[in-house]
C-alpha positions in Angstrom: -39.7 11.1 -32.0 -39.6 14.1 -34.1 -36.1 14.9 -35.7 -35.7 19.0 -35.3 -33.9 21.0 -37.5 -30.1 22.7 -36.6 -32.3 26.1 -36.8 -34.4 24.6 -34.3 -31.5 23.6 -31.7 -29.9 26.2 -32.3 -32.5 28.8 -31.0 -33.1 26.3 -27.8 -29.2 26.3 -27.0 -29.0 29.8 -27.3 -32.6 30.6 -25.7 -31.4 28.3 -22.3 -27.4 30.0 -22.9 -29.1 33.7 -22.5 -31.5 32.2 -19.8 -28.1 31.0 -18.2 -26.4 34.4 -19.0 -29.0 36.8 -17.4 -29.7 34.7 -14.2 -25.9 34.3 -13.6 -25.4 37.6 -13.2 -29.0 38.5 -11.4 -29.3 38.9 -7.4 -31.2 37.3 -4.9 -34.4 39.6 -5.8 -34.1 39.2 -9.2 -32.8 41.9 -10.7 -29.7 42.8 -12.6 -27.5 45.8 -13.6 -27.8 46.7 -17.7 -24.1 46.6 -18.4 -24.2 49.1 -20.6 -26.2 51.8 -19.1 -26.3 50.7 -14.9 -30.0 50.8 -15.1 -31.2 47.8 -12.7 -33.9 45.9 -14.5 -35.7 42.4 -13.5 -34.0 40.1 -15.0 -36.7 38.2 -16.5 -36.9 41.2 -18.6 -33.6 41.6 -19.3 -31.8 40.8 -22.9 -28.4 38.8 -23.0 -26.9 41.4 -25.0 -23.6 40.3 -26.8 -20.4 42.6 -27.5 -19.2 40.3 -30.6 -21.8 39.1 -32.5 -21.3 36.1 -34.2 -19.6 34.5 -31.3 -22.2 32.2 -29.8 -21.9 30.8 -26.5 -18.8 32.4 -25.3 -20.0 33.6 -21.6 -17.7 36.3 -20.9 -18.8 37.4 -24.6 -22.2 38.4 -23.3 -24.0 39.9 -20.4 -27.4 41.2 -19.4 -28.4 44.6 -20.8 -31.8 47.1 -20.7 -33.7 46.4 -23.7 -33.2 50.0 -24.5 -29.5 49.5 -24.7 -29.8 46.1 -26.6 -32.1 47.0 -29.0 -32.7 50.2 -29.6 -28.8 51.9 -29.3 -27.7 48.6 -30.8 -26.2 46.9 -27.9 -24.6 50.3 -27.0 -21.5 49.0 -28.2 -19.3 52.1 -27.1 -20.1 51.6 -23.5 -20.3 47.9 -24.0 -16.2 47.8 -25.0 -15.5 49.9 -21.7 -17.4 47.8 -19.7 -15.1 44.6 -21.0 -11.9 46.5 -21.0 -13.0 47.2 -17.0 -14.0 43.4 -16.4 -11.8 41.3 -18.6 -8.9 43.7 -19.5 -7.9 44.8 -23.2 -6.0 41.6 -23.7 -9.3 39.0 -23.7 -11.3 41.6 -25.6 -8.3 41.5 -28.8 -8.7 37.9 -28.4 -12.8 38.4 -28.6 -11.8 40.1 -32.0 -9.5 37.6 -33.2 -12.1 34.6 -32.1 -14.6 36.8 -34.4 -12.4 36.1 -37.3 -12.4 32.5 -37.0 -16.4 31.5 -37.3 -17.6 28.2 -35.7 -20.6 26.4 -37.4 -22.4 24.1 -34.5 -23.7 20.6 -35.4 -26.5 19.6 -34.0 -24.8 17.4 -31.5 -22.9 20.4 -30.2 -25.8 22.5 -30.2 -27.4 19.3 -28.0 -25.1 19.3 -25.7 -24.8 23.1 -24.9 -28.2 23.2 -24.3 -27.9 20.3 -21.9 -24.8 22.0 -20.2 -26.5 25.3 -19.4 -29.6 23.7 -18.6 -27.4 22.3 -15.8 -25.6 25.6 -14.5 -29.1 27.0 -14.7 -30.1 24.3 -12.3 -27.1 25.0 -10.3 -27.9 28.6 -10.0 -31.7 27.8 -8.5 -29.8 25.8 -5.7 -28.3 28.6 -4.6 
């Protein structure tokens, strides 16, 4: 068996954690609200936009967002802190700042095991 590389994990832990992320939050159609903006999008086509960047698999750190709002307005980051002020209160969001500060570096063996973890809840979610 092939040995990956931590590059390599790490883009499947966080491809199945967004997968996990945008389907969490989707309805019964398929479809989800863009955080951001309110626009209701498919969520298939969705991004799992983060408000911290850097902090990697931290659920209430991320949510699905219009690619317009991801990508192009850069993850509309004004809107973005109102809509986790609303949701998680001003309180977890300082903590999301003071998590920022302290950077985690995932092994590969972490990364493994994420991967495996949300591959479950994704499973989870179908049952549904």
């Amino acid at each position: 068996m092939k040995a990956h590389s931590h590059s390599w994990w790490f883009g499947k832990a966080k491809e199945t954690f967004n997968t996990f992320i945008r389907l969490s939050k989707s309805d019964k159609y398929g479809m989800c609200i863009c955080v951001t903006c309110g626009a209701r999008i498919m969520t298939k086509e969705s991004n799992a936009g983060h408000y911290m960047h850097g902090l990697n698999f931290v659920e209430d750190n991320q949510a699905p967002q219009c690619r317009r709002c991801n990508l192009f307005l850069s993850g509309n980051l004004a809107q973005y802190a109102l809509y986790m002020i609303d949701r998680y209160g001003r309180k977890r969001v300082d903590e999301l700042h003071s998590e920022k500060m302290k950077p985690h570096k995932y092994g590969i063996i972490e990364l493994r095991e994420i991967r495996e973890k949300y591959k479950q809840k994704i499973k989870e979610l179908e049952v549904k």
